[in-house]
Residue frames relative to the residue before (quaternion, step in Angstrom):
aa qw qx qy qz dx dy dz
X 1.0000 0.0000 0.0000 0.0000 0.00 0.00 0.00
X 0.3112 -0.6911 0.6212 0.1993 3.73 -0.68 1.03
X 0.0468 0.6054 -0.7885 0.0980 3.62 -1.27 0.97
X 0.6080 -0.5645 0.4919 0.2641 3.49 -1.70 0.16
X 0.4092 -0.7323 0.4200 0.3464 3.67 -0.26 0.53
X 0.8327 -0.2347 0.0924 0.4930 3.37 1.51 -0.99
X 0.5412 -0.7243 0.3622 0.2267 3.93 -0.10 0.80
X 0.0036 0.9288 -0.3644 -0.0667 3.29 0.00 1.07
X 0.0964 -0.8196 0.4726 0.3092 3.71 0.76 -0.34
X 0.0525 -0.7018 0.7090 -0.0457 3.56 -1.72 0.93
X 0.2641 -0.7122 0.5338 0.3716 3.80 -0.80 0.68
X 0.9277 -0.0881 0.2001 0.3027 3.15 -1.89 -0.24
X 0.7095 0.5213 -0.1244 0.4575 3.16 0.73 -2.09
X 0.6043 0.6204 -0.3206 0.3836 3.36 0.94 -1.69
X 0.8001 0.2303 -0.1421 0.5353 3.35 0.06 -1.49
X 0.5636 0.4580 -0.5815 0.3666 3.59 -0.09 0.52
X 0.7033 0.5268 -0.2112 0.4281 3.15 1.01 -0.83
X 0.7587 0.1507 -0.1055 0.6249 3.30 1.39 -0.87
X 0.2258 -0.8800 0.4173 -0.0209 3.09 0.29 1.22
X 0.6282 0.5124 -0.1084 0.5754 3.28 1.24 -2.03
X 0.6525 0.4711 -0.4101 0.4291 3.95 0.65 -0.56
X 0.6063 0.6082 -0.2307 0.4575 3.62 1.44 -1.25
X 0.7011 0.3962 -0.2570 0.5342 3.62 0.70 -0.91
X 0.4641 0.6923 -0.3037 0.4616 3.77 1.29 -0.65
X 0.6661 0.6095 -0.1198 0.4129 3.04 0.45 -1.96
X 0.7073 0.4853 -0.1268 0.4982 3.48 0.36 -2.16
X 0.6297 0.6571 -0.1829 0.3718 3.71 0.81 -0.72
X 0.6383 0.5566 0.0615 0.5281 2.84 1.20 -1.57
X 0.1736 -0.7774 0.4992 0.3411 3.83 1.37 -0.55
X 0.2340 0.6113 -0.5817 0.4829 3.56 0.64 1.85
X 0.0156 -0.8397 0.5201 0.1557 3.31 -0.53 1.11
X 0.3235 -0.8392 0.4362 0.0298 3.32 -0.48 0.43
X 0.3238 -0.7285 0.6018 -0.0484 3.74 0.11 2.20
X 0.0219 0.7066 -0.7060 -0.0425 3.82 -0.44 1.16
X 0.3578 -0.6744 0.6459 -0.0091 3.47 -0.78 1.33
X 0.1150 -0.6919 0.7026 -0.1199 3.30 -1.36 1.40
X 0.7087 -0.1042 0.1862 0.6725 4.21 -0.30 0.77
X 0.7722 -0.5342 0.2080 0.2741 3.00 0.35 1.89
X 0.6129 0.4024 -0.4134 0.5399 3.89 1.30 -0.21
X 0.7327 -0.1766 0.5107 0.4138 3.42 -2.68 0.05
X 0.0433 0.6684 -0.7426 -0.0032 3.70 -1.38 0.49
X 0.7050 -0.3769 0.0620 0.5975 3.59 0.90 -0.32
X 0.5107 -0.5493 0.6192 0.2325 3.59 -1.38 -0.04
X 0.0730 -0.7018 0.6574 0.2646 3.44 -1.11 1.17
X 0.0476 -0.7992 0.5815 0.1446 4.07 -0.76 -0.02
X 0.6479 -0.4869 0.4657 0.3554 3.41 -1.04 0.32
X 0.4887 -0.6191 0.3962 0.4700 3.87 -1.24 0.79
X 0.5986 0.5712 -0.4177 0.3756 3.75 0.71 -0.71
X 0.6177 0.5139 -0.3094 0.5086 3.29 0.72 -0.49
X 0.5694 0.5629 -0.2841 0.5274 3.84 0.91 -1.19
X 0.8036 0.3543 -0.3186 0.3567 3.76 0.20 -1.23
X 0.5137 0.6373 -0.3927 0.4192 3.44 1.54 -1.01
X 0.6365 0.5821 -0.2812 0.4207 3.98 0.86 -1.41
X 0.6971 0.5064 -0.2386 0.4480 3.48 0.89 -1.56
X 0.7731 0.4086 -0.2778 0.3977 3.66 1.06 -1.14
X 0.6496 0.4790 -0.4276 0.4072 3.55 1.09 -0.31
X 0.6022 0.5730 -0.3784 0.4073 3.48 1.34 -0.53
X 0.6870 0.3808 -0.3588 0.5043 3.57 0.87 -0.76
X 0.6075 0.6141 -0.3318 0.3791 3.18 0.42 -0.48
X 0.1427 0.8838 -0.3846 -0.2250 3.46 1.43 -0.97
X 0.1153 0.6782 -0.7016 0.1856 3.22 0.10 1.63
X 0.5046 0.6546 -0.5099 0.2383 3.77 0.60 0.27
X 0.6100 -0.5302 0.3317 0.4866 4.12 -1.23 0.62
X 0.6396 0.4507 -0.3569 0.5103 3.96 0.83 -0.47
X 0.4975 0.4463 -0.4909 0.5589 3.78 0.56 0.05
X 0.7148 0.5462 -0.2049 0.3857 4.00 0.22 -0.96
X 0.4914 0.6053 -0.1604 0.6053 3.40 1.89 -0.66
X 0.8376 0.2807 -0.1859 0.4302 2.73 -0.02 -1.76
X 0.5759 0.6293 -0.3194 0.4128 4.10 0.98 -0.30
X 0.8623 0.2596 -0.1510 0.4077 3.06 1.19 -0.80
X 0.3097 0.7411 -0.3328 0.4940 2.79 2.23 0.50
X 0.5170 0.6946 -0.2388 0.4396 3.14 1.52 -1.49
X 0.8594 0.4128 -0.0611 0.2956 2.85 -0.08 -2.05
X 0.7204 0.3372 -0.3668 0.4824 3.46 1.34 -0.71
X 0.5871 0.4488 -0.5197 0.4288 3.95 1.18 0.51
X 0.4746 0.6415 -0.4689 0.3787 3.63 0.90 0.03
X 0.6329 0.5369 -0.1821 0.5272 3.39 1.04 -1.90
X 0.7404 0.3334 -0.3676 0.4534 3.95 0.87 -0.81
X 0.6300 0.6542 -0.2615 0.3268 4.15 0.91 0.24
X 0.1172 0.7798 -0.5739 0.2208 2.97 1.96 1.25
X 0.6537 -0.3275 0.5176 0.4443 3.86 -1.97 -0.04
X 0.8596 0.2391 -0.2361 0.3850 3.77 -0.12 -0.78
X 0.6053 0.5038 -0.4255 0.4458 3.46 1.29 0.72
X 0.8302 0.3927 -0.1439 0.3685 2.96 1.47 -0.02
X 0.1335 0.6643 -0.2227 0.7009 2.25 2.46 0.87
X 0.7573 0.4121 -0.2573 0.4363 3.41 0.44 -1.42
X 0.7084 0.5315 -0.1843 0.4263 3.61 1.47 -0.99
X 0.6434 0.5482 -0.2747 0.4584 3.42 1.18 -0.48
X 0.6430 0.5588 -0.2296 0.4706 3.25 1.98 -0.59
X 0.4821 0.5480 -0.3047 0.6119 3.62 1.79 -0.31
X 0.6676 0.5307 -0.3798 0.3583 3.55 0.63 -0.38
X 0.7019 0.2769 -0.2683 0.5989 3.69 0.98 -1.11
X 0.2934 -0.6737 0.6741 -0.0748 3.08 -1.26 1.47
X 0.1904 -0.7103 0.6613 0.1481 3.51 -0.87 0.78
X 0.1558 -0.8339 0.4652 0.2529 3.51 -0.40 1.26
X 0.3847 0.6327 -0.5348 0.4070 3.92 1.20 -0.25
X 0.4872 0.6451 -0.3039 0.5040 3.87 0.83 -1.03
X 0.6234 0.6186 -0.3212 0.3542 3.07 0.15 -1.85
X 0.8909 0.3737 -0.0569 0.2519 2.57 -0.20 -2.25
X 0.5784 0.6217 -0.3391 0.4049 3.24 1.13 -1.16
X 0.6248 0.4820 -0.2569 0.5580 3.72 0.69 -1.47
X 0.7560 0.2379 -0.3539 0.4966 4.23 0.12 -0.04
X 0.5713 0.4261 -0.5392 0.4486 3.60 0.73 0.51
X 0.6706 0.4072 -0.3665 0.5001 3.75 0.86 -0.46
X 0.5337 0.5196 -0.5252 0.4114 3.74 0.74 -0.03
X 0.7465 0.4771 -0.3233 0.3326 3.33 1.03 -1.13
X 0.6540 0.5374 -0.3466 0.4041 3.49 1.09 -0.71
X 0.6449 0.5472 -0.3670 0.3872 3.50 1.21 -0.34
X 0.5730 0.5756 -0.4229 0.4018 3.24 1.60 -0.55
X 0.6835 0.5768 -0.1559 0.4192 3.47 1.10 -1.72
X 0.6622 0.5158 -0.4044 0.3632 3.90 1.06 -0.61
């Protein structure tokens, strides 16, 4: 399994300038955090590394893939007819209603 040995960070300038050290580096299973205004801007990494990233993402064996399934599954399970029925009915608001019910809140505060 290809992992990075260790994470190195270089700004902008750096690796433009040292390009050949950067492609070196990435080679080497050194990853390398090129920093722009002191933040991550991107990450060079070796391909072995790259294919390992690409295959667990497609693959989506990753904890946010697991989330995001069962995120799915429990809004799928919440999208019966009479819940959504129940939600379309929270939406129309009668504002005479509305109003009436926040003038009697207020007088109860004020009496």
């Amino acid at each position: 399994m290809a992992t990075a040995t260790r994470l190195e960070q270089m700004n902008a300038t750096e690796a433009k300038n040292c390009f050949g050290d950067l492609l070196e580096k990435a080679s080497n299973n050194v990853a390398v955090s090129l920093m722009k205004h002191g933040k991550p801007a991107a990450y060079v990494i070796s391909p072995a590394l790259y294919e390992l990233v690409r295959h667990r993402f497609k693959a989506g064996q990753g904890p946010l893939d697991r989330l995001e399934r069962e995120f799915n599954e429990l809004i799928a399970r919440m999208q019966t007819p009479e819940s959504v029925d129940t939600a379309k009915s929270l939406m129309t608001v009668d504002t005479a209603d509305l109003r009436q019910r926040v003038r009697q809140r207020r007088r109860g505060r004020h009496a």
